[in-house]
DOBA-46297 format. One record per residue: residue in three letters; x, y, z of N, C-alpha, C in turn. Coordinates in steps of 0.2 Angstrom, whole numbers, padded with zeros to 4 digits, always signed. Layout:
REM residues N
alaXYZXYZXYZ
...
//
This chain:
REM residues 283
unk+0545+0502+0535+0538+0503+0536+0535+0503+0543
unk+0532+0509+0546+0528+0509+0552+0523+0503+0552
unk+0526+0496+0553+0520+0493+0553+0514+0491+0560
unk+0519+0491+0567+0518+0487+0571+0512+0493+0573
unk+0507+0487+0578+0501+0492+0581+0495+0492+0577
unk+0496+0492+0567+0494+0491+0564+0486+0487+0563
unk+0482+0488+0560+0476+0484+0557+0480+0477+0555
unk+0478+0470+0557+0479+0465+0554+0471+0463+0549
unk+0473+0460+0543+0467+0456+0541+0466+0449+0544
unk+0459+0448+0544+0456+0445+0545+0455+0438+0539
unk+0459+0442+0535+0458+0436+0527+0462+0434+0527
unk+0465+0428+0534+0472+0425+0531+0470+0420+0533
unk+0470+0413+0528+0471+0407+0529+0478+0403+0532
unk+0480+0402+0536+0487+0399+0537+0484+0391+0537
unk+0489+0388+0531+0489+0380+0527+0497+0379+0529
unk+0502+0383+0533+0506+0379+0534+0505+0374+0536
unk+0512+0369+0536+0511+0363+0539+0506+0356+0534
unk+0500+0361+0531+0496+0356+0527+0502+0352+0522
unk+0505+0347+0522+0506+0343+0515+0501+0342+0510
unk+0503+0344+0504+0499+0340+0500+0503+0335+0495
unk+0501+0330+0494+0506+0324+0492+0507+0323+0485
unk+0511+0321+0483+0513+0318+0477+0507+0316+0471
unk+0506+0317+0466+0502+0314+0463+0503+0311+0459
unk+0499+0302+0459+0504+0299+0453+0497+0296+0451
unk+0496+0298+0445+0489+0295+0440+0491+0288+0436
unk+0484+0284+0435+0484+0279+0435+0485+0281+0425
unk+0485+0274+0421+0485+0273+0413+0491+0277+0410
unk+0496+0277+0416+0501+0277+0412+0504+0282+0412
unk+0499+0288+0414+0502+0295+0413+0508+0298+0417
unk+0508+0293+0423+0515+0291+0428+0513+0300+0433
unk+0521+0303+0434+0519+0307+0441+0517+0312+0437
unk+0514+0318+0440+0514+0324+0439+0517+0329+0442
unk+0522+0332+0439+0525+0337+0445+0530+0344+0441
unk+0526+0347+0445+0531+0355+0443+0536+0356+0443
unk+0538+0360+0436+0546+0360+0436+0548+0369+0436
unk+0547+0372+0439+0546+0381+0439+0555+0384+0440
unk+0559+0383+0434+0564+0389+0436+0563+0393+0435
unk+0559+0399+0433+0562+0404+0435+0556+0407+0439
unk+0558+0410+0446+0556+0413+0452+0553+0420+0451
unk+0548+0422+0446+0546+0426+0445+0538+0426+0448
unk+0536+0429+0452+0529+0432+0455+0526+0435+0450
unk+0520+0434+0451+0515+0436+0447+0512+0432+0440
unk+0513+0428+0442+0513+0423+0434+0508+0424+0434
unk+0503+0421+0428+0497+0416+0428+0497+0410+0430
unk+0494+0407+0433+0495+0400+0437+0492+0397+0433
unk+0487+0397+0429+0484+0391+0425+0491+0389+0421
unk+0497+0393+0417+0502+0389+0413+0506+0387+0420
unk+0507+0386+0425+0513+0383+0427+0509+0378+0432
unk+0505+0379+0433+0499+0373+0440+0498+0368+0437
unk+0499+0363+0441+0497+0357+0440+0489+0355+0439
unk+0488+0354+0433+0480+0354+0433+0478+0346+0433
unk+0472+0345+0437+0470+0340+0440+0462+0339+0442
unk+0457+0337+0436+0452+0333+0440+0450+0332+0445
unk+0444+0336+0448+0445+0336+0456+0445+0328+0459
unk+0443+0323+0455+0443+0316+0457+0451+0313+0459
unk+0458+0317+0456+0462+0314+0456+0469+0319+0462
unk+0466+0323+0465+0468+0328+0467+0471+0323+0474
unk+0477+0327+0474+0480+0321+0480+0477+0323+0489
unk+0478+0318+0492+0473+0322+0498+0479+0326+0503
unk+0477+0331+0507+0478+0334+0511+0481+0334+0517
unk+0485+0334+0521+0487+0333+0526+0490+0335+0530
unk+0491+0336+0537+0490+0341+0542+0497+0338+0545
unk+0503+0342+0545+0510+0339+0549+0511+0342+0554
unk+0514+0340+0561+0515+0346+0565+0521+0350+0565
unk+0523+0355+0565+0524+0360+0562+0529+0365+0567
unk+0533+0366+0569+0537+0370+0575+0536+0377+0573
unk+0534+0380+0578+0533+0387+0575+0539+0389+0577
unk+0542+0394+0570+0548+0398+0571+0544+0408+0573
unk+0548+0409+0577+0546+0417+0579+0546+0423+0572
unk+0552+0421+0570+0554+0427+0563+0547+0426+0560
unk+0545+0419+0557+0540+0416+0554+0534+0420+0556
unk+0534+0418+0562+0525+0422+0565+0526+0429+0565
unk+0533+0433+0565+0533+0439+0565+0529+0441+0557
unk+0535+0437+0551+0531+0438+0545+0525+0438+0543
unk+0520+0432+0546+0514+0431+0545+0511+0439+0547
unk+0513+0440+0553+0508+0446+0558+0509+0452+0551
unk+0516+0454+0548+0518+0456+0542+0514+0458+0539
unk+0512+0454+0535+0510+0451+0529+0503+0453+0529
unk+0499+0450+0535+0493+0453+0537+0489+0460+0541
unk+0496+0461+0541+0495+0470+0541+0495+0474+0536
unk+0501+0471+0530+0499+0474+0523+0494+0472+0521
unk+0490+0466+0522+0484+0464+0519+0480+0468+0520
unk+0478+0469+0526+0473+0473+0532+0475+0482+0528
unk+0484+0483+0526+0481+0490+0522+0479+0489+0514
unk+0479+0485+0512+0477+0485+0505+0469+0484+0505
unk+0466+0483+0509+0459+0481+0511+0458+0488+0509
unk+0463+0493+0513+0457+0500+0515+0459+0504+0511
unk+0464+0504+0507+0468+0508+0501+0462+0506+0496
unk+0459+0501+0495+0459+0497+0488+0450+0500+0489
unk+0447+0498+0495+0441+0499+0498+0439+0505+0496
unk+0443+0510+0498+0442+0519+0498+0444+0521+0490
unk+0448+0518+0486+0449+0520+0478+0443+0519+0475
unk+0441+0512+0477+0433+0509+0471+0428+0512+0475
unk+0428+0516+0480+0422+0520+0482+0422+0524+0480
unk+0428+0530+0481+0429+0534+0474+0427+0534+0469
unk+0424+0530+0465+0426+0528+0457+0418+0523+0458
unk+0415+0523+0461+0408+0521+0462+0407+0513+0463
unk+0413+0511+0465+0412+0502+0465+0414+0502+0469
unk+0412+0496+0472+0412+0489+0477+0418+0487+0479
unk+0422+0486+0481+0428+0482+0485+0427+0474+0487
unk+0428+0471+0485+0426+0464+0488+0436+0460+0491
unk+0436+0460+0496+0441+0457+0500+0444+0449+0496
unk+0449+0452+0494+0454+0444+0493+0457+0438+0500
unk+0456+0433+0500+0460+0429+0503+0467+0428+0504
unk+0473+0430+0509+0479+0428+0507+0479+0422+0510
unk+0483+0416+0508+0483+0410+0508+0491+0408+0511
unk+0494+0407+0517+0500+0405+0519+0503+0398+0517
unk+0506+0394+0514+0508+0388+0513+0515+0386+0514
unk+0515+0380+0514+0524+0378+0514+0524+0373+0510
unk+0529+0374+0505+0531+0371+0500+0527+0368+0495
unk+0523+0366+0496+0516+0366+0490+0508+0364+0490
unk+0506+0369+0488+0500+0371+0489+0491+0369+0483
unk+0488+0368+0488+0483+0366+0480+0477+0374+0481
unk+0475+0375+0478+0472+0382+0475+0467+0380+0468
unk+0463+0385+0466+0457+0386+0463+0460+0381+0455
unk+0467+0384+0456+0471+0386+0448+0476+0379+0447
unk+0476+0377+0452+0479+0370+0452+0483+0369+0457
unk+0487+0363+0457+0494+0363+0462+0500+0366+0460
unk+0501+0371+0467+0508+0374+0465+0513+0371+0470
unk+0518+0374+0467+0525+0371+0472+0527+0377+0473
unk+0531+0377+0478+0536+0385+0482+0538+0387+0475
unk+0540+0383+0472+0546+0386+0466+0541+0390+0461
unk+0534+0391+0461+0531+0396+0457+0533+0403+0462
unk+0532+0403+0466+0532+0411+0470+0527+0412+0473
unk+0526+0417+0474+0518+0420+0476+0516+0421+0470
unk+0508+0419+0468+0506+0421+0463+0496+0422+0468
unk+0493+0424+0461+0487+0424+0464+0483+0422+0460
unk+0478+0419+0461+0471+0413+0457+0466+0416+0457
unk+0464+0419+0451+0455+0422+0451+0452+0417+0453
unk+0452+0412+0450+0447+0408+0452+0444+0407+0459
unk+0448+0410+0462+0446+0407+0472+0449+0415+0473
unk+0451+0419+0471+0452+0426+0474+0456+0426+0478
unk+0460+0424+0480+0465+0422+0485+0473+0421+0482
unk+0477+0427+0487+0484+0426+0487+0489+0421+0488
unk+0492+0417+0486+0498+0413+0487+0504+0414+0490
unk+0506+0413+0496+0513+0415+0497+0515+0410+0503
unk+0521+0407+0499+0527+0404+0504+0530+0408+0509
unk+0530+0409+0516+0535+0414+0516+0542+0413+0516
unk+0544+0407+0516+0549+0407+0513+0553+0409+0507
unk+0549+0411+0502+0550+0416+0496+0555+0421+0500
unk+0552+0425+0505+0555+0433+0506+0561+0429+0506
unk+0564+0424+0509+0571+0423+0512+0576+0424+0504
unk+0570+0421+0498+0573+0420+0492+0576+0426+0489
unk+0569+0430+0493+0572+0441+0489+0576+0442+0491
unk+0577+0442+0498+0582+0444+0499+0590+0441+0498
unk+0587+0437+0497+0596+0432+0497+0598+0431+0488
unk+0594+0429+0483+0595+0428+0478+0592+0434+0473
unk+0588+0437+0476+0586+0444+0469+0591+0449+0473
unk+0593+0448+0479+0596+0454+0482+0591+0460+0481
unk+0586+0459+0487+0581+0464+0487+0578+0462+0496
unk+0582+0465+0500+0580+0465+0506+0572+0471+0508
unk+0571+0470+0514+0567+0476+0515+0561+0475+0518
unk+0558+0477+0522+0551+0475+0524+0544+0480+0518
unk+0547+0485+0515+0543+0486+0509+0543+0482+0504
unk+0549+0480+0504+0551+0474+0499+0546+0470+0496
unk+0543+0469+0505+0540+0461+0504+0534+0464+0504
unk+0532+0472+0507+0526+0469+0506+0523+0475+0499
unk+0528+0476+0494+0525+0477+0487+0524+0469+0483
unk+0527+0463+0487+0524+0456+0485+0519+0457+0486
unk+0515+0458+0492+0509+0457+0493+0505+0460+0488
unk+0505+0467+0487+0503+0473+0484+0503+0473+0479
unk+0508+0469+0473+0508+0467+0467+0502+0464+0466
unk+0502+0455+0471+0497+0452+0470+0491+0452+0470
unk+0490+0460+0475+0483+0460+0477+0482+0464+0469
unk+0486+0468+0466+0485+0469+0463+0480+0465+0454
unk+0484+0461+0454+0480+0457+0449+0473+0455+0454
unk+0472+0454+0458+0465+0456+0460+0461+0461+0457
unk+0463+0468+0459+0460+0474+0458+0458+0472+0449
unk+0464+0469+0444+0462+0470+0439+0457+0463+0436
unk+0456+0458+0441+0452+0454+0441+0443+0458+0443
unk+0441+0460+0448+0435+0465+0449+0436+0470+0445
unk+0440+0473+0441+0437+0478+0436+0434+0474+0429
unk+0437+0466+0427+0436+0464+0421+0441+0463+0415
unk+0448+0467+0419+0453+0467+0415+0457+0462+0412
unk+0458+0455+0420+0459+0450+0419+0455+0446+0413
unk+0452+0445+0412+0444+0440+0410+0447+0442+0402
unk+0447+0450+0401+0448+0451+0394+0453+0449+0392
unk+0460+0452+0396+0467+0450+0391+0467+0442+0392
unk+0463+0435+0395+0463+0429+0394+0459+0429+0386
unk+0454+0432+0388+0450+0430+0380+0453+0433+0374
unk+0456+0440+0374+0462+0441+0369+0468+0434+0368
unk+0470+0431+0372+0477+0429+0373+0474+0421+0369
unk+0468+0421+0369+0465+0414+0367+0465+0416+0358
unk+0466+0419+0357+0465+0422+0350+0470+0423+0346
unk+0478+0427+0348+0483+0425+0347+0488+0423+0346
unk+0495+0425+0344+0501+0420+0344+0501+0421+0352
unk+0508+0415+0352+0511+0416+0358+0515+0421+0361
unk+0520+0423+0356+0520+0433+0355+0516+0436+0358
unk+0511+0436+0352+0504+0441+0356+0503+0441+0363
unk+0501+0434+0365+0499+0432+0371+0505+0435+0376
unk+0510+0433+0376+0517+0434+0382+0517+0443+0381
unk+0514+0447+0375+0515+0454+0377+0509+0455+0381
unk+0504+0452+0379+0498+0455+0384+0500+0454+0391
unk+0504+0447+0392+0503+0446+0398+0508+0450+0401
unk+0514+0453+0398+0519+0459+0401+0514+0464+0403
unk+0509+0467+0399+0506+0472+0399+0501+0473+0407
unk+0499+0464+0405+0495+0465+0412+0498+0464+0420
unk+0505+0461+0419+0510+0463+0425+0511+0468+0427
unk+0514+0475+0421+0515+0478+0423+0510+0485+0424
unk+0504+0483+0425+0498+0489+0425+0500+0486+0434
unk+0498+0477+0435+0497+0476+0445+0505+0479+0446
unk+0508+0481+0443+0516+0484+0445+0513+0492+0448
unk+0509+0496+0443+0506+0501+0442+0502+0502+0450
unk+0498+0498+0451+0494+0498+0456+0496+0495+0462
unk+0503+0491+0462+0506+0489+0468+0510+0500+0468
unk+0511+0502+0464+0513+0510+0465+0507+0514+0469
unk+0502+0514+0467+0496+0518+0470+0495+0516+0477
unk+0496+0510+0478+0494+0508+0486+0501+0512+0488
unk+0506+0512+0485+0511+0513+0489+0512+0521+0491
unk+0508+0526+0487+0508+0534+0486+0502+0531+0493
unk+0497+0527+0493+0492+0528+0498+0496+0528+0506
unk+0498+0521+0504+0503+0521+0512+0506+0528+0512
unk+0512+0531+0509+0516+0536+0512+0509+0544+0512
unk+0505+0545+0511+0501+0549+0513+0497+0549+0521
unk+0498+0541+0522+0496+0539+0530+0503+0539+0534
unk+0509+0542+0532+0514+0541+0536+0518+0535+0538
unk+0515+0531+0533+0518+0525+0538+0524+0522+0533
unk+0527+0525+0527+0533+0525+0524+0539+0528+0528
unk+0544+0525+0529+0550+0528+0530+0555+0527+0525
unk+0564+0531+0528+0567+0534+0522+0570+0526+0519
unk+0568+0526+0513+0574+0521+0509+0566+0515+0508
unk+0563+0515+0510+0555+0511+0510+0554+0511+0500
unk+0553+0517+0498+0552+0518+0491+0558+0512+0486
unk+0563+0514+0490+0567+0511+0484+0568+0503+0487
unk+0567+0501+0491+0566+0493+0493+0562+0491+0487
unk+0554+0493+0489+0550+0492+0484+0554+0490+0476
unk+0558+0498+0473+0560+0499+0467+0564+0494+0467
unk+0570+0492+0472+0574+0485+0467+0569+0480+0469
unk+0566+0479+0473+0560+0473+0470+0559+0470+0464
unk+0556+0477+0463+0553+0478+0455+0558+0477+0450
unk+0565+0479+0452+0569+0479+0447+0573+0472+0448
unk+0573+0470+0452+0575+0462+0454+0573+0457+0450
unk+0567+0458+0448+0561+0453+0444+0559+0454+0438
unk+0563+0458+0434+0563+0458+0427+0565+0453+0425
unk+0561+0452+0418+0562+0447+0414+0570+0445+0413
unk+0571+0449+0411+0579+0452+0406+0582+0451+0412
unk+0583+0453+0420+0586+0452+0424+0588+0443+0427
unk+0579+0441+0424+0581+0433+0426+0584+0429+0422
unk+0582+0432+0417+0584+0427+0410+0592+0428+0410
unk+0594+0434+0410+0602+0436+0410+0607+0431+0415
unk+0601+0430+0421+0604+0426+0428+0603+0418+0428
unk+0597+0417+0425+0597+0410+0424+0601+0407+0418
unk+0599+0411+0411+0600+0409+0405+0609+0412+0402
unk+0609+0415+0405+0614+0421+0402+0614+0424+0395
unk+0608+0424+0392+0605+0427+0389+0599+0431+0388
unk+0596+0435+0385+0589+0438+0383+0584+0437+0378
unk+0579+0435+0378+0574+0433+0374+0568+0437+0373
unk+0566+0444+0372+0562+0448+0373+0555+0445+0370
unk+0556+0442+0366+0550+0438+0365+0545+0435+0368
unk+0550+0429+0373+0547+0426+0376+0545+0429+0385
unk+0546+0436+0385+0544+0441+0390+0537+0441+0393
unk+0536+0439+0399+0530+0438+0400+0525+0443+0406
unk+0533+0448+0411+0532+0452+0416+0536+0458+0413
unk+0540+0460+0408+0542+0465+0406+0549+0466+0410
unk+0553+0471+0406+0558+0470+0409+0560+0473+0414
unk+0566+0474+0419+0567+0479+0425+0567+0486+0423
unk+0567+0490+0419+0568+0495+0418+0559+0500+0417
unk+0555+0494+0413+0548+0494+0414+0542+0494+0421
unk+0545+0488+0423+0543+0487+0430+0544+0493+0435
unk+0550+0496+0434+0551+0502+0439+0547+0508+0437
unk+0545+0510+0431+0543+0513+0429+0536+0514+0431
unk+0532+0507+0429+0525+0507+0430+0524+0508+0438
unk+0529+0503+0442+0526+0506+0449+0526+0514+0452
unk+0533+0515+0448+0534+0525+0450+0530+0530+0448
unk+0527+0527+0441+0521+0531+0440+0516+0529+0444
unk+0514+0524+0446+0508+0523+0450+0512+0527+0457
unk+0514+0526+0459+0515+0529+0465+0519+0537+0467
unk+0518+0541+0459+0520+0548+0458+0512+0550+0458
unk+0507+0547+0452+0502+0547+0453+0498+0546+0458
unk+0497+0542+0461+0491+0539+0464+0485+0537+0461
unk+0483+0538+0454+0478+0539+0452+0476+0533+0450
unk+0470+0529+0448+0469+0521+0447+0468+0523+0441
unk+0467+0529+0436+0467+0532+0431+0471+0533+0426
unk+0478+0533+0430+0484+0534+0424+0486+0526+0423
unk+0484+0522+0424+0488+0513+0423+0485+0509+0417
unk+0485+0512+0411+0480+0508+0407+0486+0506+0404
unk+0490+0502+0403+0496+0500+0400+0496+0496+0396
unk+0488+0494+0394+0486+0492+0385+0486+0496+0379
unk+0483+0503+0383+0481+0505+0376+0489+0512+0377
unk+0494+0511+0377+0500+0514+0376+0506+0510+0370
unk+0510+0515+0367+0513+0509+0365+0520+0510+0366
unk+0523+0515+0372+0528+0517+0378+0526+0514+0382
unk+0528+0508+0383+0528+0504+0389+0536+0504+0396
//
């Protein structure tokens, strides 16, 4: 990806270095703490975040912190593909008669507190309606690349692009719905919807990507980094890996074969009109 030279955003929080500490509640309840196997991006943070009363919330703390160079190369990264999902995402809702409101990405190291509760590295990047704002370790990419076996500099930033995604479908309303659907439910139910709504921000991390290669900033073999991404992080791929088994029930991002699809359509497309991945029943 031609990224250097590039627009950076303006919407980067860097909280490395921030510690946030252990949290242990009084009456019994003893510690609190996240226990995240499996390394999938995109969750919903309300089931895996440590949820906390803001009275009980541990305090914050500032470590100093050695800056490594790759590190600051990634951050500058990251906030280039911020900086292009800004103008991608800007220019679609103005098309389509709406507003664009900017997400925050949030840099952290090893665990982070957010809208949606307290996370640990071991959720992934995920992203929080409640505060609009991206989540990412960068230490995660070393994970793609080394444990999903998914190298790439598009690799990493369809991480973003996925994320920003459940944004875009938070400003249209889509998030809000499939929560109040999922409240209503089996579990079943719920864990399809929630495939459904992964794989629509799969869709749309696709459309950003058809938008980059029209501004030239794609090069060759860029597309398919993205795809094993995507196909890196299927359910059925982790569970195969962690479990050595498959549970299609308990699916909650849809499988690799799915995920590849929804991004290639969105970015065969381009259109924010072909991604309704609810009302189909060819997922």
């Amino acid at each position: 990806m031609r990224w250097r030279g590039e627009r950076e955003s303006s919407n980067i929080e860097d909280r490395r270095g921030v510690s946030i500490g252990r949290v242990a509640a009084g009456g019994g309840l003893g510690t609190i703490v996240i226990m995240v196997l499996a390394l999938l991006f995109g969750v919903n943070p309300s089931r895996l975040l440590e949820q906390l009363p803001s009275d009980q919330q541990p305090p914050a703390t500032q470590s100093s912190r050695p800056q490594n160079a790759e590190e600051e190369e990634l951050k500058q990264f990251v906030a280039v593909v911020l900086g292009k999902t800004e103008d991608v995402w800007s220019d679609v809702f103005r098309k389509n008669g709406r507003q664009y409101r900017e997400p925050t990405l949030v840099l952290f190291t090893d665990r982070v507190q957010s809208a949606c509760g307290i996370a640990g590295a071991a959720v992934g990047p995920f992203y929080c309606p409640g505060d609009e704002k991206v989540y990412i370790d960068l230490a995660f990419y070393e994970q793609l690349r080394r444990e999903f076996q998914a190298p790439g500099d598009f690799a990493q930033a369809y991480v973003v692009a996925h994320e920003v995604g459940h944004h875009v479908q938070k400003l249209l309303g889509i998030s809000e719905r499939v929560d109040a659907m999922q409240g209503r439910v089996s579990e079943t139910e719920a864990n399809q919807l929630s495939v459904r709504l992964e794989l629509q921000a799969d869709f749309f991390a696709g459309v950003f990507a058809r938008h980059v290669q029209n501004e030239g900033m794609l090069e060759a073999g860029d597309i398919e980094e993205a795809l094993r991404a995507a196909s890196a992080v299927g359910d059925d791929q982790i569970q195969r890996r962690t479990e050595g088994y498959v549970v299609p029930d308990s699916f909650t991002h849809g499988t690799s074969a799915q995920r590849l699809r929804w991004f290639r359509k969105g970015y065969e497309t381009g259109d924010i009109r072909q991604g309704d991945t609810f009302n189909t029943r060819d997922l």
